[in-house]
N, C-alpha and C positions, 0 to 999 in steps of 0.2 A: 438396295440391290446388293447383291453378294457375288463378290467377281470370280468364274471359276476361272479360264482360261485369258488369256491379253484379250480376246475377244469377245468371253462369253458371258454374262450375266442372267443369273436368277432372281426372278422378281417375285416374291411372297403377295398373293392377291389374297388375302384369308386361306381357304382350304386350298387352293389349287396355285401353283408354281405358272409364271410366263418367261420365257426367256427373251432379251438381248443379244443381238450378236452386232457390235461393231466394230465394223470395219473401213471406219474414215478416217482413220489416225495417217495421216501422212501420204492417201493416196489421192489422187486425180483420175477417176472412171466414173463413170455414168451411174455406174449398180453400186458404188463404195456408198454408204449411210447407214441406218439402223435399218435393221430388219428386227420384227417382233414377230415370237414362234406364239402362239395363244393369246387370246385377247380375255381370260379370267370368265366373273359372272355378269348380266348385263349391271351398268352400273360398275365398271371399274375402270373407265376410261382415264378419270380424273387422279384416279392412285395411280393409274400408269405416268400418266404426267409428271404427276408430282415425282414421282421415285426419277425416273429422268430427269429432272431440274436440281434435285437435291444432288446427282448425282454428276451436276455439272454438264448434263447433256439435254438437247432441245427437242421439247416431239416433233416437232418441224423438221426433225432429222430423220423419222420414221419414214423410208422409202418403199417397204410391204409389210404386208401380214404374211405368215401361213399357218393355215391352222392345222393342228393335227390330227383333227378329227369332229365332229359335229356338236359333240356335248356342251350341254348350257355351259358348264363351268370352264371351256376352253374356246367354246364362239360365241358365247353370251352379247360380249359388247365388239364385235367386230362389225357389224353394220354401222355401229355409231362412229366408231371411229374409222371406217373407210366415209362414211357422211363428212365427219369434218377435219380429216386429213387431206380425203381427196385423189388415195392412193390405192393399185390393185391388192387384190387377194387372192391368196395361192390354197390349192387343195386337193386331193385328190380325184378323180374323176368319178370314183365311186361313191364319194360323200356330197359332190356339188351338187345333184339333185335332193335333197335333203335341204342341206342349206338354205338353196334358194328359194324352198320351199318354206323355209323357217321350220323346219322339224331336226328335233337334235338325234333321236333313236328312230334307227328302223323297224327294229320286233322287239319284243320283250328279253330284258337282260335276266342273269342268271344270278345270285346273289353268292360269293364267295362262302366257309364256311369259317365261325373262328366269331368270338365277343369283338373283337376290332371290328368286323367287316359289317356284323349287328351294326353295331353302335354308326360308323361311318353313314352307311345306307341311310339307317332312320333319322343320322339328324342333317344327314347337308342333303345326298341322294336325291332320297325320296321328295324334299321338297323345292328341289331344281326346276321342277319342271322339266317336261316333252317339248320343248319351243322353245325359240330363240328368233329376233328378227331379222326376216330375212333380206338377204343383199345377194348381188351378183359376183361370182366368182369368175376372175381375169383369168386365170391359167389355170388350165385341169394338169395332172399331177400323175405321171405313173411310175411305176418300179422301177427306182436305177436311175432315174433322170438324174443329170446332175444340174444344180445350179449355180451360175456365175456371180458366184457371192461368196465372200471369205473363203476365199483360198480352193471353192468347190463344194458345194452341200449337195452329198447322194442324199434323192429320195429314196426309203425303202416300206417298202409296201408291209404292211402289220397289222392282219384284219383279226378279227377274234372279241376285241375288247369291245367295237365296234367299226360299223361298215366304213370301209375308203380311210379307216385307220393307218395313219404313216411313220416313219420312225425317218429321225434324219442324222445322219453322220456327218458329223465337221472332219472332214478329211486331213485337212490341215494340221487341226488342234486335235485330232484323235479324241474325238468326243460325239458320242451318241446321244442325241436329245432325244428320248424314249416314248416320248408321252406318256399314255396308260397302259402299255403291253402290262406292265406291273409296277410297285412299288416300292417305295425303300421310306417309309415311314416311323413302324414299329418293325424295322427290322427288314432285310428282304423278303416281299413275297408278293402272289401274286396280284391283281389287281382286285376292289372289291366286284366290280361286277364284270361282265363280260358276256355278250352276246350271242356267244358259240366257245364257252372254254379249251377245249381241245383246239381250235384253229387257233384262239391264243396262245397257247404253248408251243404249240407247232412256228408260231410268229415271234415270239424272245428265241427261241434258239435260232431260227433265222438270224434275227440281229444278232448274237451272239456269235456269229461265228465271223463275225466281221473283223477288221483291226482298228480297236479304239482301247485306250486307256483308262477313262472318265464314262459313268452312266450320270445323267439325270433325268431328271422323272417330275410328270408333273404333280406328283405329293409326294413327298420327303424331300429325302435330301441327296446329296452327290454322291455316289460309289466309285471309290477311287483307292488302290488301282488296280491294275488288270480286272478290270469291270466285265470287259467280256467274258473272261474265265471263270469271273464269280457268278454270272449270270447261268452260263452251262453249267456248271455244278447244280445251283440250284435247283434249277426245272430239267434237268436230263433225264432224274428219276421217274418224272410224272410226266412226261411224253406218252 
């Protein structure tokens, strides 16, 4: 795991990024434990674990999921691990019908253009799979919610990439967990697929015009700093 903030952690599942946020170090509340933002592909329960124990920390500590959107590669193994955790699952209202349905896309996604976004589609993409198993989601999720956890996590609503797509700000730690609005891989750009490109770009300048210092994203790596500023530069043009 790769610690960005006192709280936050990036966890490398193969292709796809899960985050960490704890917040038990030293407090006494009901909601203080881990919170995991993504549960990877099905099948990566046991690496989340692991990277937790090497990291000194216990899944037993895991008190929610949320996930940021429906895609195999970010709710793959979240039924499993709400099965043997035992613990709710956070999500947007507009993706909880999907989920529980065990469907990861609602219509057909759009493919970015660029030899990267080729290459990414045809070799993880494409063979993801439409499916995921399904579970029942504990709390529907809208725009601006905040949550009582580390210091206050706004939900913010970020459809485009895909439906009931969410973007969450650590208030606190000034740090935006982005999911797939886009990436920082090969560089920033945008995401490879997207479901309605235009409402995604319309959705990163949203979140950019928040106040956060720190981006990460569920493929690449951290953008730091003034990340929201970098963010609006980039996609201003192509709004």
């Amino acid at each position: 795991m790769k610690q960005i903030t006192s709280s936050l952690y990036q966890l490398s599942l193969g292709p796809v990024n899960a985050f960490i946020i704890d917040d038990s170090a030293g407090l006494i509340d009901d909601n203080a434990g881990i919170t995991l933002i993504d549960t990877g592909l099905k099948g990566s329960t046991d690496k989340i674990f692991s990277a937790l124990e090497k990291a000194g920390k216990s899944p037993g500590d895991i008190r929610r999921i949320i996930l940021t959107h429906a895609h195999s590669d970010h709710a793959g193994s979240a039924a499993e691990l709400k099965k043997r955790l035992n613990i709710p699952v956070f999500a947007h209202v507009d993706a909880v019908r999907l989920i529980e349905a065990g469907l990861s896309i609602d219509r057909p996604v759009q493919r970015s253009p660029g030899l990267a976004n080729w290459l990414i589609y045809n070799l993880f993409i494409r063979s993801a799979g439409n499916t995921i198993d399904p579970l029942t989601i504990d709390q529907h999720l809208n725009d601006n919610d905040i949550l009582p956890f580390a210091g206050g996590i706004q939900v913010i609503y970020t459809p485009g990439h895909a439906k009931g797509h969410i973007s969450l700000l650590l208030k606190q730690e000034r740090v935006l967990i982005a999911g797939d609005i886009c990436a920082h891989a090969f560089g920033l750009a945008g995401s490879t697929v997207y479901e309605d490109r235009q409402l995604g770009i319309q959705s990163i300048l949203k979140a950019a015009s928040l106040d956060f210092d720190t981006a990460v994203f569920g493929h690449g790596r951290p953008l730091q700093p003034a990340a929201n500023k970098k963010l609006k530069e980039k996609f201003s043009s192509t709004a």
